[in-house]
N, C-alpha and C positions, 0 to 999 in steps of 0.2 A: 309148750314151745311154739313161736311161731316161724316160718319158714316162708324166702321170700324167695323162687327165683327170677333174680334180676335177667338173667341172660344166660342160654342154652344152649347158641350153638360153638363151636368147634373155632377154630384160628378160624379169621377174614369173615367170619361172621355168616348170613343168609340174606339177602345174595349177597356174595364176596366180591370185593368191590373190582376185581380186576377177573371175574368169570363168567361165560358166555358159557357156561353149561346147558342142557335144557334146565334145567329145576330153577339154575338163577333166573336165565332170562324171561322162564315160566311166571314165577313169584313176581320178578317184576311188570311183567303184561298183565298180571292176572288173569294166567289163562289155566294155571294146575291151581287145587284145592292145596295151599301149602299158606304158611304166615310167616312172614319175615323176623327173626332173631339175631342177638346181638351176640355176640361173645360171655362163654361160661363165665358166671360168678352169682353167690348164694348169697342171701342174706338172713342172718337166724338172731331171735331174741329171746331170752326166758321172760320179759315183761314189757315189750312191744316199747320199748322207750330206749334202751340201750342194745345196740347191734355188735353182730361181729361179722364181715364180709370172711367165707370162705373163697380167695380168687380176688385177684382186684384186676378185672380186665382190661385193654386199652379203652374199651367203653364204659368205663365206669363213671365219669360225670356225668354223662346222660340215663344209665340207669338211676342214678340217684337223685336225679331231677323227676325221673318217671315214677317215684314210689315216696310219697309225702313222708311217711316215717322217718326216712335217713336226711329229710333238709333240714337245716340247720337252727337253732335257736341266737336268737339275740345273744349280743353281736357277732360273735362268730364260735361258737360252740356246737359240736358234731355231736349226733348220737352215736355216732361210729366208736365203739371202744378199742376193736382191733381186727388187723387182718391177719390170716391167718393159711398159708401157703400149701398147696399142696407136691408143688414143684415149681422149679424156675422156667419153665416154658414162657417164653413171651404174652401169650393169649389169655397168660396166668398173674404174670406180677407185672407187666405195663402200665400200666392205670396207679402203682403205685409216683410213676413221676408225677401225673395229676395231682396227687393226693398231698404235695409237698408244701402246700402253705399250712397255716392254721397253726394249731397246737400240737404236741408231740404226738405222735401217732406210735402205738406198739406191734410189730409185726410178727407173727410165730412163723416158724419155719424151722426145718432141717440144717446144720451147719453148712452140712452140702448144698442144699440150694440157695442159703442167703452166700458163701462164696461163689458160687456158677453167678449170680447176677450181681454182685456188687464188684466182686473183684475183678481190674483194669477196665473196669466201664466208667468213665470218665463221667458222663449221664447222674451216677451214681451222688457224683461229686453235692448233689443239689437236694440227695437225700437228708441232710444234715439232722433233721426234726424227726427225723425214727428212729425208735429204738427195737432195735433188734434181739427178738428172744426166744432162744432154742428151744425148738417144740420136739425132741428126740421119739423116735420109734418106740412106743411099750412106755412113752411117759404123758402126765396130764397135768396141765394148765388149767386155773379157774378164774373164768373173765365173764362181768359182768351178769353171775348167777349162773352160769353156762360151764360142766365141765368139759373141754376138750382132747381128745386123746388121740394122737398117732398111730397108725400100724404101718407097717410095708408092703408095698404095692409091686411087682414086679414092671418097673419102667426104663428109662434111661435117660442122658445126659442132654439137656436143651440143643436145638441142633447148631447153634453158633455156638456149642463150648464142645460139639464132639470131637474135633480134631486135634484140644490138648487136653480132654478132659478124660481122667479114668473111670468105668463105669462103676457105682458104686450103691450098693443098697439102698443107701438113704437119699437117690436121686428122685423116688415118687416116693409119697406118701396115701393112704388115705386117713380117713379122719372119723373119730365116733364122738357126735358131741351129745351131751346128755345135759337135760333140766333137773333139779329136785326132784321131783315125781320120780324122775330113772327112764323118761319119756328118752328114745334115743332114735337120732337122725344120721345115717350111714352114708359119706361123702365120698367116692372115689372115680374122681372123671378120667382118669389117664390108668388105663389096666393094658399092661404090655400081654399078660399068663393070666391065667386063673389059678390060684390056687385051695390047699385047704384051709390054709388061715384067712384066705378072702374070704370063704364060704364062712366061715365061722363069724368075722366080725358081721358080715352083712346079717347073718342069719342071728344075733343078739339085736339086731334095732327095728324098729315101728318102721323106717321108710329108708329105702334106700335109694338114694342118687349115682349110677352106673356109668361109665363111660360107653355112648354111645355111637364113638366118631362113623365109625365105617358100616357099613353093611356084609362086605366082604371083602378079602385080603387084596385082592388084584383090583378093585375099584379105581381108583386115580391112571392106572395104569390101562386097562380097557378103555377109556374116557380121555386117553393119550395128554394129561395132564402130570402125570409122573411117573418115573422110573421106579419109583420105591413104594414096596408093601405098606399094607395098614400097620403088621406086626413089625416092620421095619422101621417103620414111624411113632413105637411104642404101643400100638394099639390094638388089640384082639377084635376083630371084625364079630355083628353079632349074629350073621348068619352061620352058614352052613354046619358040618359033622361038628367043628372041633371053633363052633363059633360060644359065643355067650349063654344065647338062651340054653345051646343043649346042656353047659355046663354048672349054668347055675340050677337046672333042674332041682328040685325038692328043699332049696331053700324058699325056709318059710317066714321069711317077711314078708309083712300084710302087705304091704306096698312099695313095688319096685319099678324105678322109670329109670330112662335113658335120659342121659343128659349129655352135654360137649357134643352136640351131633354136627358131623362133618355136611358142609351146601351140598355135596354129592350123593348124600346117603338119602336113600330110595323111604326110608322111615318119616321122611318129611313130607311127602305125600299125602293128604290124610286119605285117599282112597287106593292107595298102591297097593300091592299084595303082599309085599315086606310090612307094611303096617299093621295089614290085617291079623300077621303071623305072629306080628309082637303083642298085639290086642289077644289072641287066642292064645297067648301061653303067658298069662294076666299079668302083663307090664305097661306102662304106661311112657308115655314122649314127654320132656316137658319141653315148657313153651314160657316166654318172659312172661311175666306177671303171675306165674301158676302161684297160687296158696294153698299150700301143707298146713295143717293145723295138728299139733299131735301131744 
């Protein structure tokens, strides 16, 4: 299987184009050790010719300009077979309006997230050429040599549908996709809890992709950028007692990275001491262009 991530960090990208934090304005002086990142989304193939995006973010045209595999062949044929949702967060399915010329496009998602974004979004109206296909919780899709499979994620409701939206199981997902071989690649950017069935699916794959928005809960908030927690925000911070690394302890996938990392989080540093911390309890940051090979 091969693994492309297109883009790694978190909403508004690195730097985010309306923050004056130190780490943006850092990255943009070049004055901290950090690389500038675009908005989560994966790209996986069992034979490097037919893809499935996990995430289709508002930068999706230019991730797929930045990666020869996914441009297109004469006269307008994608190698893109399908996208494939993990929730309806913006930072997640935006990049589907881009995505609306061409040929039919198949999108997998939860019933729940293709209504939080399709429904009374007028936007929507222009999706005409997708076909939308429920990828339910504990069921598996097989696209393009690749099987795909659902679990539940402990998340919540995108935040322009929280105020009529019930919260509901099937508003995060993560995702196990698997080649032939039984090679399997563990996707879950948006982790609200940890729990035992996370541990379990991550701990069945070769590599796993983690959500790694925060560093810790009060972040945005110290940083006088917002009112509301990480966990508020969906997001289990991955420091302190009751953060990620101490939770994912003795899960033994070979290979576990952070990914959806929030402009704020200290992890983007490459010489900070939050990075060291994550280096020293053997996980990895990705970064656009990383190749997984597995």
């Amino acid at each position: 299987m091969f693994v492309r991530v297109l883009g790694a960090a978190a909403g508004g990208g690195f730097p985010q184009w309306n923050c004056g934090c130190a780490q943006c304005a850092g990255v943009r002086a070049g004055t901290i050790r950090a690389t500038p990142r675009t908005q989560e989304s994966v790209a996986v193939s069992a034979d490097g010719e037919r893809w499935i995006l996990l995430n289709a973010s508002p930068d999706v045209r230019a991730q797929i300009e930045a990666f020869a595999p996914l441009h297109p062949r004469p006269p307008r044929r994608t190698p893109i077979a399908a996208v494939v949702l993990t929730n309806a967060d913006l930072d997640h399915c935006l990049g589907l309006l881009g995505m609306r010329e061409g040929t039919r496009l198949s999108v997998l998602s939860t019933d729940t997230t293709r209504r939080a974004f399709v429904e009374d979004n007028v936007l929507c109206g222009a999706l005409d050429r997708i076909e939308w296909v429920t990828l339910a919780p504990g069921s598996t899709r097989e696209i393009a040599e690749l099987s795909i499979e659902a679990f539940r994620v402990p998340g919540k409701p995108p935040r322009y549908r929280e105020a009529d939206a019930h919260p509901s199981d099937d508003d995060n997902v993560g995702l196990l996709v698997r080649d032939r071989r039984g090679r399997t690649l563990a996707h879950a950017p948006s982790v609200r809890a940890w729990t035992g069935a996370l541990s379990a699916a991550l701990g069945s794959a070769d590599c796993a992709l983690v959500d790694g928005t925060f560093w810790s809960d009060d972040e945005l908030i110290r940083l006088g950028l917002s009112t509301r927690g990480a966990r508020q925000m969906g997001h289990q911070p991955i420091g302190g007692e009751d953060g990620i690394l101490r939770a994912a302890r003795g899960i033994g996938t070979p290979r576990k990275i952070f990914i959806h990392i929030n402009n704020t989080n200290p992890i983007l540093v490459e010489d900070s001491a939050e990075r060291a911390e994550v280096s020293a309890a053997g996980w990895e940051v990705a970064w656009d262009g990383m190749d997984i090979a597995l």
